[in-house]
Rosetta silent file (secondary structure, phi, psi, omega in degrees, C-alpha in Angstrom):
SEQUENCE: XXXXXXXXXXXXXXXXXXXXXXXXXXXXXXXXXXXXXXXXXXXXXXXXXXXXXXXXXXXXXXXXXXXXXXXXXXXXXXXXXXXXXXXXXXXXXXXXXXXXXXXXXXXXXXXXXXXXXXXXXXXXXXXXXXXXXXXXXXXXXXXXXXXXXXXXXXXXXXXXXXXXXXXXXXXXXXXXXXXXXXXXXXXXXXXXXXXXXXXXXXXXXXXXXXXXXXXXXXXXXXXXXXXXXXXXXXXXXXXXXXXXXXXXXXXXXXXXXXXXXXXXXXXXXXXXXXXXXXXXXXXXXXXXXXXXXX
SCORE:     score description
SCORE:     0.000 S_00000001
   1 L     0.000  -39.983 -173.042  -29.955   23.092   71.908 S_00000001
   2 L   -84.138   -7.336  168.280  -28.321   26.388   73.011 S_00000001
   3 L   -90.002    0.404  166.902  -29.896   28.183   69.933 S_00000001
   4 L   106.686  -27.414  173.941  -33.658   26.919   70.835 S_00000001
   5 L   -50.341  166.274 -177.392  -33.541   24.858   68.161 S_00000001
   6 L   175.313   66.483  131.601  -35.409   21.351   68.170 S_00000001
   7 L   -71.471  -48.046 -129.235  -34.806   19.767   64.931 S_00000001
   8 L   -87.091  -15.689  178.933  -33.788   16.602   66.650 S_00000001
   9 L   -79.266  -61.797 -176.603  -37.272   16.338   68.210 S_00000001
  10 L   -69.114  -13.118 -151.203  -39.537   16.597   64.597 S_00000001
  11 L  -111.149   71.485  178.550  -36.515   15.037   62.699 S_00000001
  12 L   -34.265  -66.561 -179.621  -35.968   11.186   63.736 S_00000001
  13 L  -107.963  124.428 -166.597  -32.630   11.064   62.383 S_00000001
  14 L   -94.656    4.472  154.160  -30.734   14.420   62.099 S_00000001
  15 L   -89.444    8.822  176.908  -27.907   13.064   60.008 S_00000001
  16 L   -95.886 -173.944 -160.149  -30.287   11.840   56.951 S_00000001
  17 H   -54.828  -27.679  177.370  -31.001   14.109   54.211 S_00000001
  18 H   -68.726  -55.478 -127.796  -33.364   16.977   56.154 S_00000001
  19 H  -103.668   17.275  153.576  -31.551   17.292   58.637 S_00000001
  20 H   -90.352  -56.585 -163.261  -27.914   17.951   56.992 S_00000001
  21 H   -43.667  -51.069 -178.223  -29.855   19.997   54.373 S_00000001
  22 H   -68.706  -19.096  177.998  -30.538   22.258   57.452 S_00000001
  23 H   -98.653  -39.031 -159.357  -27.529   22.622   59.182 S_00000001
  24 H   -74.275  -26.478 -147.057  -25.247   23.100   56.314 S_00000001
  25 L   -82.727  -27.315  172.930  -28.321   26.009   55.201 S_00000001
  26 L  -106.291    1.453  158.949  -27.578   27.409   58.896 S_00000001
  27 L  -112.112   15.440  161.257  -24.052   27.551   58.882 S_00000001
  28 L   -86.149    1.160 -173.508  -23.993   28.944   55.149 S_00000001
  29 L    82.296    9.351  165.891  -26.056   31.478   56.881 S_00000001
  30 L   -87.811  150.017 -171.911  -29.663   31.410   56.370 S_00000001
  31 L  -126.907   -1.182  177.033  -31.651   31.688   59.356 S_00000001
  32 L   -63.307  114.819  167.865  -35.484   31.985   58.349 S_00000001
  33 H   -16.791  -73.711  175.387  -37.174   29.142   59.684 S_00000001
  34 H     0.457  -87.414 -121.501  -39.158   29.825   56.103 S_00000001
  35 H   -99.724  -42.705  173.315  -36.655   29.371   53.862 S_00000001
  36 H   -53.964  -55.416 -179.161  -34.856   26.751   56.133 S_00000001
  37 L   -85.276   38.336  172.050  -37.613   24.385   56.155 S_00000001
  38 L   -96.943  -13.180 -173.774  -38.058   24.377   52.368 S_00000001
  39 L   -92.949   -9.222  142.185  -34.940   21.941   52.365 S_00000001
  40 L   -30.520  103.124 -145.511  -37.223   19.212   53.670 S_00000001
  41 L   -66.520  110.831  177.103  -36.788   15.899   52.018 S_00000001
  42 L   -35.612  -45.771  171.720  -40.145   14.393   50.288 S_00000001
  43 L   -54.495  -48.972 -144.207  -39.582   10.969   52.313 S_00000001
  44 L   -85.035  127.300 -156.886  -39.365   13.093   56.045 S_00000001
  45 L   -74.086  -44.920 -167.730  -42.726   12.346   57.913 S_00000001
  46 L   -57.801  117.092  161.639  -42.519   15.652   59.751 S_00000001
  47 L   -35.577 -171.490  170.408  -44.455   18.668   57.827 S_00000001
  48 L  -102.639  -60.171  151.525  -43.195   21.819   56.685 S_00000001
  49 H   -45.265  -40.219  170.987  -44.890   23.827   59.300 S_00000001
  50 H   -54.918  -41.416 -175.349  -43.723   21.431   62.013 S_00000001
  51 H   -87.411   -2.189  161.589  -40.224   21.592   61.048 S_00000001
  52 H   -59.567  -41.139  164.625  -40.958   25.432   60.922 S_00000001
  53 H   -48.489  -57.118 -163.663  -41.475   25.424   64.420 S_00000001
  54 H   -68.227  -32.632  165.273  -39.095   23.753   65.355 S_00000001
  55 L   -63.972   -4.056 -147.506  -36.806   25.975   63.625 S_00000001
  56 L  -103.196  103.872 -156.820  -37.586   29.326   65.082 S_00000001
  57 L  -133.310 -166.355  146.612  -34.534   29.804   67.401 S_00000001
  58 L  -116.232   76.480  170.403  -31.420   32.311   68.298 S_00000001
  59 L    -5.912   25.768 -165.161  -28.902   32.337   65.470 S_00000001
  60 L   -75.326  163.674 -151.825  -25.984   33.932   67.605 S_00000001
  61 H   -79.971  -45.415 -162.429  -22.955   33.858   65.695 S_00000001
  62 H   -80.960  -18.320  174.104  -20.500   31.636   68.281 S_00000001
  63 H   -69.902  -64.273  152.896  -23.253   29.304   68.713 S_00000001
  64 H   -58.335  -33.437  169.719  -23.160   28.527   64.747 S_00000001
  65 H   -63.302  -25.820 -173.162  -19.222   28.836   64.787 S_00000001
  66 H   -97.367   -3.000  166.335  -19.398   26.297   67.120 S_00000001
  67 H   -61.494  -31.510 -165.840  -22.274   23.935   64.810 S_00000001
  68 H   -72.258  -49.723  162.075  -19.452   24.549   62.085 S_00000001
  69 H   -38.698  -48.356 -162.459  -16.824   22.723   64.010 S_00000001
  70 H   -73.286  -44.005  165.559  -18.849   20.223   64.958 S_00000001
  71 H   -49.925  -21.246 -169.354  -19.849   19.530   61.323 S_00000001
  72 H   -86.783  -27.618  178.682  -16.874   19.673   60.160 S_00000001
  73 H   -58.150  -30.093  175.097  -15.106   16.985   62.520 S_00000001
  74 H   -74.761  -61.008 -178.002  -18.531   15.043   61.452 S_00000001
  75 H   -37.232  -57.411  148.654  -17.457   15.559   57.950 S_00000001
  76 H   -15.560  -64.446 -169.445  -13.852   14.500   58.808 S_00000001
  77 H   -67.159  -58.330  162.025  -15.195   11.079   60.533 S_00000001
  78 H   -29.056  -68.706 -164.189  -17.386   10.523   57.158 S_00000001
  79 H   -51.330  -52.937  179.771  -14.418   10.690   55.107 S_00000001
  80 H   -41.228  -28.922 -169.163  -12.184    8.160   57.622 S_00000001
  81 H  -101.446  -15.718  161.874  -15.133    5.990   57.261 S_00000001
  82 H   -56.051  -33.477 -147.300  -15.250    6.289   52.908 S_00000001
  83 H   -76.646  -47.078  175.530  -11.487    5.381   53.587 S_00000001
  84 H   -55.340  -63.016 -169.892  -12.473    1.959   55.810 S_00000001
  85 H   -35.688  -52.319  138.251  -14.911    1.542   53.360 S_00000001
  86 H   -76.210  -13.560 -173.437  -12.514    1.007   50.645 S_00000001
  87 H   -84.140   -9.958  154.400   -9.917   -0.656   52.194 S_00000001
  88 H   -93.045  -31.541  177.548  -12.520   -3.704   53.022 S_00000001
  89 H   -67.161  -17.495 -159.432  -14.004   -3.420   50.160 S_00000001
  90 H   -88.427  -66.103 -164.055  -10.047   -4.034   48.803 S_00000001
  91 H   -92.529    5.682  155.249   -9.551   -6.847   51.255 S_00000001
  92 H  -104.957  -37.653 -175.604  -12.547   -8.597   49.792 S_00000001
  93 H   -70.665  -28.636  172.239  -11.596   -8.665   46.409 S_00000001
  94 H   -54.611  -42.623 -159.400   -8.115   -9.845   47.685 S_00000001
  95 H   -76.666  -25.712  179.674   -9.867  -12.778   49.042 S_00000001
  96 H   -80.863  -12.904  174.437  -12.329  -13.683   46.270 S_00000001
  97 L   -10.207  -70.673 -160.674   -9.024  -13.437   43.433 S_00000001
  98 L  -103.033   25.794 -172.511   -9.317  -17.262   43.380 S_00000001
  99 L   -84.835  149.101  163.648  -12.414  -17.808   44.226 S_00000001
 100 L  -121.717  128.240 -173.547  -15.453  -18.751   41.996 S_00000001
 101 L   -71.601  119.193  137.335  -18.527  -16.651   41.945 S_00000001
 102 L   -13.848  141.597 -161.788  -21.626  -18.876   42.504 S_00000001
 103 L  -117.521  -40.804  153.858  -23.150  -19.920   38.976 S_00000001
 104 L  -105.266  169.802 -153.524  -26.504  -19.192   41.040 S_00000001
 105 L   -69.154  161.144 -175.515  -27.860  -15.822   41.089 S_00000001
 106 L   -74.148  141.117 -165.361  -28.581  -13.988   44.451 S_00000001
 107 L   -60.627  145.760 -175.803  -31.898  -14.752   46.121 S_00000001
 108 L   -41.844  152.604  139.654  -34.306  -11.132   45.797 S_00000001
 109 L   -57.371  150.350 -147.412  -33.352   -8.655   48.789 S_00000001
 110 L  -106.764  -18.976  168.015  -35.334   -9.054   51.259 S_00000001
 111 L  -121.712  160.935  178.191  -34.696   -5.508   53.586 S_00000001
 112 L   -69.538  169.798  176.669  -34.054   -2.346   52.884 S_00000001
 113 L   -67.078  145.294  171.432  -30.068   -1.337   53.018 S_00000001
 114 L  -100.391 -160.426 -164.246  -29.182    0.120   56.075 S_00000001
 115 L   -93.199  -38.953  159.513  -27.507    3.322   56.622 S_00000001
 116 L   -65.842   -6.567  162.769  -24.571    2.455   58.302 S_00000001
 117 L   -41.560  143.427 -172.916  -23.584   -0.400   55.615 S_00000001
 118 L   -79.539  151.482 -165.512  -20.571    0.047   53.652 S_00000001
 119 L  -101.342  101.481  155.161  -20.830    1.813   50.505 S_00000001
 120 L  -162.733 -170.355 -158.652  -20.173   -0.823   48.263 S_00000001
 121 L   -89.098   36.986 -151.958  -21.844   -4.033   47.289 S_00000001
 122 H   -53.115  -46.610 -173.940  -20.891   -5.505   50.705 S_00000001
 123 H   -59.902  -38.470 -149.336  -23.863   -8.673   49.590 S_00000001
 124 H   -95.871  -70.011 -149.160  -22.214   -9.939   46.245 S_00000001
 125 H   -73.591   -7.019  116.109  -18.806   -9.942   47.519 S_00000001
 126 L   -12.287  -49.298 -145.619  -20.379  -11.878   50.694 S_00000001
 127 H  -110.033  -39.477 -165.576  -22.232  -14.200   48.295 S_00000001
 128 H   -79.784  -33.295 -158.931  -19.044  -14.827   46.133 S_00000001
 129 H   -85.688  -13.650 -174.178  -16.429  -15.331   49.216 S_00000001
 130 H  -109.004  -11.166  174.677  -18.988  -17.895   51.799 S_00000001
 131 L    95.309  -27.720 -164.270  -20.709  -19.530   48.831 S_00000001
 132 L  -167.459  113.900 -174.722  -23.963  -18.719   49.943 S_00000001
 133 L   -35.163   59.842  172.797  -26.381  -15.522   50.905 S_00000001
 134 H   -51.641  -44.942  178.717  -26.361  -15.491   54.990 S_00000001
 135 H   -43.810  -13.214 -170.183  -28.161  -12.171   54.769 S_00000001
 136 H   -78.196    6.164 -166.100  -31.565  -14.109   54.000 S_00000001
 137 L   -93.172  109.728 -169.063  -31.531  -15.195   57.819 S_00000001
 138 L   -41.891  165.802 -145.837  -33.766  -12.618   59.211 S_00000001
 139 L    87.047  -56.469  168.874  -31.919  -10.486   61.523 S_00000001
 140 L  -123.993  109.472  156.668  -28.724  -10.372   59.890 S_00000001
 141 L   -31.287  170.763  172.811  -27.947   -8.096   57.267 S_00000001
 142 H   -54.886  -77.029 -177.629  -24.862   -7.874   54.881 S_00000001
 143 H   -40.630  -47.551 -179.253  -22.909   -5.678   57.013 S_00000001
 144 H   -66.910  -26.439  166.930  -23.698   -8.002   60.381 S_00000001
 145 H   -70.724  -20.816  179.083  -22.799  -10.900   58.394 S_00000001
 146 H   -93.174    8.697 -170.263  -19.731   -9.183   57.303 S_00000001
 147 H   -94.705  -46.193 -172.415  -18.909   -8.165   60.983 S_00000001
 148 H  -102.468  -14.024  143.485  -19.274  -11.744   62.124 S_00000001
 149 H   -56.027  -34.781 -161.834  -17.255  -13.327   59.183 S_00000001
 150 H   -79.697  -68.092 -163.101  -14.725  -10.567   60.044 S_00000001
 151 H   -69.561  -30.581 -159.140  -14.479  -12.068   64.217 S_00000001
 152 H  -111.082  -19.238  164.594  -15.294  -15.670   63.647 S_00000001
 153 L    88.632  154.080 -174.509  -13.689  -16.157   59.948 S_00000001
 154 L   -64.178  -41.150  172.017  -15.021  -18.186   56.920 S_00000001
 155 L   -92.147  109.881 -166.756  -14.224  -21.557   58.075 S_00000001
 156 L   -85.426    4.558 -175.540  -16.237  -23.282   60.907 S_00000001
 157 L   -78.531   37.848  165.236  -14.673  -26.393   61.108 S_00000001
 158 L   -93.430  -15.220  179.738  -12.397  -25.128   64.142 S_00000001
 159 L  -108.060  128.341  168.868  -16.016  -25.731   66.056 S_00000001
 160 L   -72.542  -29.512 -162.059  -16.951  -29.340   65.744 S_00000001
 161 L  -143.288  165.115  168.802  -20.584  -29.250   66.491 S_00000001
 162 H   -80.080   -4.738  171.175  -22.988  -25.872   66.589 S_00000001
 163 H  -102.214  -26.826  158.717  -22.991  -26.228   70.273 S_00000001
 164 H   -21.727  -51.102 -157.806  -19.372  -25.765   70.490 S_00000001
 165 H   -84.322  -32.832  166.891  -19.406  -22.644   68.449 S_00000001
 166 H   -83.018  -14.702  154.436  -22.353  -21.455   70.878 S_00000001
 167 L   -77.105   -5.465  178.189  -20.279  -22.311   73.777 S_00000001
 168 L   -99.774  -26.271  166.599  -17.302  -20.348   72.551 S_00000001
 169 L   -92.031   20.293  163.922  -19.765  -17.136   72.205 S_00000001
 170 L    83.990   -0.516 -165.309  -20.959  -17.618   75.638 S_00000001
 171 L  -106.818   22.590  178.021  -24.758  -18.290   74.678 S_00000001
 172 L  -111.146  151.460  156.971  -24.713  -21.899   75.976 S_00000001
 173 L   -45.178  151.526 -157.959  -25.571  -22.440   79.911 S_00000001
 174 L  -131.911   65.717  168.796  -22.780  -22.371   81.710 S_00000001
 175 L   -61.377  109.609 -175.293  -22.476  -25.330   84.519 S_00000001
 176 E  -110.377  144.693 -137.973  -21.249  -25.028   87.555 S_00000001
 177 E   176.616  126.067  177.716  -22.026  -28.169   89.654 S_00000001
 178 E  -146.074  148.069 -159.233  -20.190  -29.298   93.279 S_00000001
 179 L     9.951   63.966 -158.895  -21.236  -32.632   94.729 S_00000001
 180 L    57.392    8.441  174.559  -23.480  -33.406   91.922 S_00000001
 181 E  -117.426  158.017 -156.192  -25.553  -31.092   92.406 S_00000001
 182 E  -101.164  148.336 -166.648  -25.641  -28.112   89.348 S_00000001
 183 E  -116.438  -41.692 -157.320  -25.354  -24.368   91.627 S_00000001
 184 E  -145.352  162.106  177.696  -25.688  -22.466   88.505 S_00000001
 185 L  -129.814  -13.615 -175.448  -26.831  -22.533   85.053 S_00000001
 186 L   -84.265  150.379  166.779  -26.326  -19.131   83.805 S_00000001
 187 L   -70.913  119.983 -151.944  -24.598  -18.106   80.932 S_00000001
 188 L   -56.342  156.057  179.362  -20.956  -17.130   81.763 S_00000001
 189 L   -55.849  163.523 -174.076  -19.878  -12.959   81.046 S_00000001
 190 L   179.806  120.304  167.300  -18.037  -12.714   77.159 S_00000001
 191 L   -85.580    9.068 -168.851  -16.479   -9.653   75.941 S_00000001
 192 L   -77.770  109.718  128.408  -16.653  -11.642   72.095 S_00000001
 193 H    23.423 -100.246 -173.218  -17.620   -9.617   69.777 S_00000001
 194 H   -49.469  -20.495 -153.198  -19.524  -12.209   67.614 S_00000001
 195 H  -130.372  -29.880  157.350  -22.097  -12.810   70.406 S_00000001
 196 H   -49.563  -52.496 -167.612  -22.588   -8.995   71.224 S_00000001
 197 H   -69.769   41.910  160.196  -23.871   -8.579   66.955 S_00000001
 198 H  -130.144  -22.875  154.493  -25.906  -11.330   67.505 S_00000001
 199 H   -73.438  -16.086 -179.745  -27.614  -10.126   70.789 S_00000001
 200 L   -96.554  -56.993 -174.972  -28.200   -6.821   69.046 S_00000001
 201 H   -61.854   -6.635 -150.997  -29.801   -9.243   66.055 S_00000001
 202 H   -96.146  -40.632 -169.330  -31.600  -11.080   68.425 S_00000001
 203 H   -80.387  -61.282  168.588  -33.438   -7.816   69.530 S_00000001
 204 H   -45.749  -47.855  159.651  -34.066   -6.584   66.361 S_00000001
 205 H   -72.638   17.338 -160.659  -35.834   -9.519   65.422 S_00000001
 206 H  -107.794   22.177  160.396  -37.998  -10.126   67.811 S_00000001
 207 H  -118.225   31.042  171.797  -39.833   -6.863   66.409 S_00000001
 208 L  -108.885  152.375 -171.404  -40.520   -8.896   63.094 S_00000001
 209 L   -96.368   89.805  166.210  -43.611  -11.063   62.236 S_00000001
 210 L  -143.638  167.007  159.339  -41.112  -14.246   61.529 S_00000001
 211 H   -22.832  -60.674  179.827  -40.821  -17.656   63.247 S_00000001
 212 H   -70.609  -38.297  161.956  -37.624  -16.069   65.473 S_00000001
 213 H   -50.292  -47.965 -159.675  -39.631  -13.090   66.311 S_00000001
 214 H   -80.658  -21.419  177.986  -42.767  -15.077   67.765 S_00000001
 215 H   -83.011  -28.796  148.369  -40.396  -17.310   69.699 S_00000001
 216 H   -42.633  -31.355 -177.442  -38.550  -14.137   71.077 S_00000001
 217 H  -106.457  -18.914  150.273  -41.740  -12.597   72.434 S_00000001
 218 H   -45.145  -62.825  173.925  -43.096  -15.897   73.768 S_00000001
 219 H   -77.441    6.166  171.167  -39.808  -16.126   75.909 S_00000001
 220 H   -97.392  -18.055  165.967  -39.695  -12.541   76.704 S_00000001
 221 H   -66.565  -46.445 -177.870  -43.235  -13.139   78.031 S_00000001
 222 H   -65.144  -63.053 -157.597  -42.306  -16.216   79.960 S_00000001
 223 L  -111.752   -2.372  176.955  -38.781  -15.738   81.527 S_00000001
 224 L   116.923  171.667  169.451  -38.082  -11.976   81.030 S_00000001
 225 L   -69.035  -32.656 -165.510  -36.112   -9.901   78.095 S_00000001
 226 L  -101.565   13.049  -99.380  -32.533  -10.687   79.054 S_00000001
 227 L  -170.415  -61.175 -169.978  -33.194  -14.021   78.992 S_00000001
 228 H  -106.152  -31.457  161.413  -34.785  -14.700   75.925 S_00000001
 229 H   -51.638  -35.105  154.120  -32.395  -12.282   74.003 S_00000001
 230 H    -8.417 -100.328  164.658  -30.251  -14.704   75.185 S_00000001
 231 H   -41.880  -48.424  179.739  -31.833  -17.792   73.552 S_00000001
 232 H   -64.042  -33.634 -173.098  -32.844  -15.809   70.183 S_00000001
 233 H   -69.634  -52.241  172.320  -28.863  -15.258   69.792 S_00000001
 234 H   -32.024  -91.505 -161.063  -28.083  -18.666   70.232 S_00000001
 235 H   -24.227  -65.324 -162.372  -31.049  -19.847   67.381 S_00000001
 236 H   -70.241    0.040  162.074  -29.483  -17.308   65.055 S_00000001
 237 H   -79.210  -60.110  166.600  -25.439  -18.690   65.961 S_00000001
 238 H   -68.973   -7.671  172.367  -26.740  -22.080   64.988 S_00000001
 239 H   -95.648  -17.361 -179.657  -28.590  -20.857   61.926 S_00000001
 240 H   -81.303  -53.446 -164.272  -25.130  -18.867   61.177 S_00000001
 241 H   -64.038  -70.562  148.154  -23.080  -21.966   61.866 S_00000001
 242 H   -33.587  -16.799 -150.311  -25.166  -24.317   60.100 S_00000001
 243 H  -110.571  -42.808  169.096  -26.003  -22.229   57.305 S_00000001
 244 H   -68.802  -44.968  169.530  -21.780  -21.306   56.438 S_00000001
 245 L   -38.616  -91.164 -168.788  -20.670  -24.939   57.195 S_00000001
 246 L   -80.700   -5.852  164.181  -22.935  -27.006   56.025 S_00000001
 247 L   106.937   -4.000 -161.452  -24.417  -25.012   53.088 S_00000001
 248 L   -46.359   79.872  171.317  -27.926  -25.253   54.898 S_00000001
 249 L   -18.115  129.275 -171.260  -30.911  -22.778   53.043 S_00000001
 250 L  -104.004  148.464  174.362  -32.354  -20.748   55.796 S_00000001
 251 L  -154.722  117.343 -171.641  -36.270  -20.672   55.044 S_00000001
 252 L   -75.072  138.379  156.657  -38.581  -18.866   57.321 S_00000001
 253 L   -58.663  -25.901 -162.472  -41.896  -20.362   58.559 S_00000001
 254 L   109.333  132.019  170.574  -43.678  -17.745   59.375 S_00000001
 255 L   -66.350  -35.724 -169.524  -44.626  -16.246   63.155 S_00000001
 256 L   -66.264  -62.162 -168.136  -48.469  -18.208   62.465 S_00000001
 257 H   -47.838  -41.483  162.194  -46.703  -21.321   61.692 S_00000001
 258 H   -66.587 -107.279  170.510  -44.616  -21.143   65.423 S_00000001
 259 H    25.660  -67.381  170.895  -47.456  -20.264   66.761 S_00000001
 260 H   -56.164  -62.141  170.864  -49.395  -23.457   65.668 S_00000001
 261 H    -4.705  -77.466 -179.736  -46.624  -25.101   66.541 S_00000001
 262 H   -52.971  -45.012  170.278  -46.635  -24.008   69.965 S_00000001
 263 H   -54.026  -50.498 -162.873  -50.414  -24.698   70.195 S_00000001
 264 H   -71.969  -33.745 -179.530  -50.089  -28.251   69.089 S_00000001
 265 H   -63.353  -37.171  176.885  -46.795  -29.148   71.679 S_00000001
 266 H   -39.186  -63.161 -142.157  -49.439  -27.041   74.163 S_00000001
 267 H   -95.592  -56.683 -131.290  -52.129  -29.788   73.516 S_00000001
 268 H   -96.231  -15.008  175.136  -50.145  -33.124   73.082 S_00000001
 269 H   -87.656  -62.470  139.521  -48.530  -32.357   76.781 S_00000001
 270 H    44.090 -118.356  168.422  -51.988  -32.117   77.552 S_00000001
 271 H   -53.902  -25.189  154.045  -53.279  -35.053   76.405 S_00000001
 272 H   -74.357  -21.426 -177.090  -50.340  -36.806   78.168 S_00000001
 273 H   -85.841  -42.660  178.707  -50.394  -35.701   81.392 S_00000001
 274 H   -53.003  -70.432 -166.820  -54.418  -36.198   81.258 S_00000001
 275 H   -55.816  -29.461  166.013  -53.540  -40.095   80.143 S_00000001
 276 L   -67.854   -1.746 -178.062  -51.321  -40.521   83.299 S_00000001
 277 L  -119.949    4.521 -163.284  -54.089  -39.526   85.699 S_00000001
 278 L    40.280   67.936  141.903  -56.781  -41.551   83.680 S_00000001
 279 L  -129.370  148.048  159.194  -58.409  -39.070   81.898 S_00000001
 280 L   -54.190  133.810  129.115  -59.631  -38.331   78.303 S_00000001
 281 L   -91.639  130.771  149.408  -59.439  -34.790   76.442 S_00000001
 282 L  -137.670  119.450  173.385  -62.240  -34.068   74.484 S_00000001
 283 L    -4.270  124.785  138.225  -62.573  -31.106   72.254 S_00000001
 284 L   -14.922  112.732 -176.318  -65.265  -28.663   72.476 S_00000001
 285 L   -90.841 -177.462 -150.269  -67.820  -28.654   70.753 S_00000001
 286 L   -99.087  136.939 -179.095  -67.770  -25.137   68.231 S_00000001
 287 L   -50.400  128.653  156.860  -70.385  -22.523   69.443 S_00000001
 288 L   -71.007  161.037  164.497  -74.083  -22.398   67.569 S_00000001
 289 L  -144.740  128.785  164.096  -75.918  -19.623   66.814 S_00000001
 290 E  -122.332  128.159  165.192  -79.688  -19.308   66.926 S_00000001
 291 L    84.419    4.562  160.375  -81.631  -17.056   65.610 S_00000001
 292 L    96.278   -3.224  174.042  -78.546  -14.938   64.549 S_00000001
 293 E   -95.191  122.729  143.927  -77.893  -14.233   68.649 S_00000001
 294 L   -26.329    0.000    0.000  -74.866  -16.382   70.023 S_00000001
């Protein structure tokens, strides 16, 4: 910023491949925009004139002494995190020793990897130590699955029922109730872990065309955002719970298929409420056309 630059504007992320190509190229000491934005990545949406622009700044020397520091302490932090990286990867292998690998093979991937994921084969060793591929449940990835095996542990029978296990992350209603009558309903405050990654998956999916997205954006329509993030984490705790427990196959429907759903429970409350007041529904009949005008 104090050299004028504004990669970070044309660049979405300036830690992927442009935009380290570009930094270490301005603290090895080229400074032509030119020359700089030739290290643009085939994949990076942003032109080659655009990121030219963006490049055309004031090089002073302590402002680059002080990008070199910063890189290098980023470089530092990389390495700390190759270091994590094996020592879980280490601590998985401990655990699968006596273990038996699945005889079947893992279902295709179904997203791309993400970038913060560990670098190793985080999905296999996942698939060998729980028995079964949690990553297919939209939302949660290898890494999120291996975040919430790491707080809640392989074995769920310490929860009796899935609403237990959603009352111990906090994503069940919370009753508080004095002389029979209920004062509150909200879901109580929770520093766990487990129910934070699952409110962050909760979000993420509700920008997907799947069954859990369309019911996320129905109830973010209805009752608000915080509300319905809520409610998506819960679905996906019991799709976690069930799915390590009891061995259950996660299988999506489809956003069209909720959708119908939704339409048909629409109509059959409907048609009930209509039979308590003594009336009929009857359908519409489907628009003509004459003469090729509606």
């Amino acid at each position: 910023m104090q050299m004028n630059v504004q990669l970070h504007h044309v660049v979405s992320d300036i830690t992927g491949v442009t935009g380290m190509k570009i930094v270490r190229a301005i603290i090895a000491g080229t400074q032509d925009p030119d020359l700089l934005a030739q290290h643009r990545d085939v994949r990076c949406k942003a032109s080659v004139d655009t990121i030219r622009e963006a490049l055309t700044g004031n090089y002073r020397p302590e402002h680059v002494f002080a990008l070199r520091h910063a890189l290098e302490v980023y470089d530092f932090f990389q390495a700390k995190i190759a270091e994590c990286d094996t020592e879980i990867e280490g601590a998985l292998r401990e655990l699968n020793d006596h273990r038996v690998t699945p005889t079947a093979s893992l279902p295709p991937v179904r997203d791309a990897r993400g970038r913060n994921e560990p670098d190793f084969d985080v999905r296999k060793s996942l698939y060998t130590l729980l028995g079964a591929d949690l990553s297919q449940i939209h939302g949660l990835g290898p890494y999120s699955v291996l975040r919430l095996v790491a707080e809640c542990g392989d074995d769920m029978r310490k929860w009796p029922t899935a609403k237990h296990f959603a009352s111990w992350l906090a994503l069940a209603p919370g009753n508080k109730i004095s002389g029979g009558r209920v004062l509150s309903s909200r879901t109580r405050r929770s520093s766990n872990r487990a129910a934070a990654l699952l409110r962050i998956a909760a979000v993420n999916v509700g920008r997907t065309q799947t069954a859990m997205g369309a019911f996320y954006r129905r109830l973010a329509a209805r009752i608000g955002k915080a509300k319905a993030v809520t409610a998506t984490a819960r679905k996906l705790a019991v799709l976690f719970y069930n799915a390590l427990r009891f061995g259950l196959a996660y299988a999506d429907p489809g956003a069209s298929y909720y959708e119908e759903r939704y339409k048909q429970r629409v109509l059959h409350n409907l048609q009930r409420r209509a039979r308590q007041m003594g009336f009929v529904l009857v359908p519409s009949p489907e628009p003509t056309t004459a003469g090729g005008v509606s």
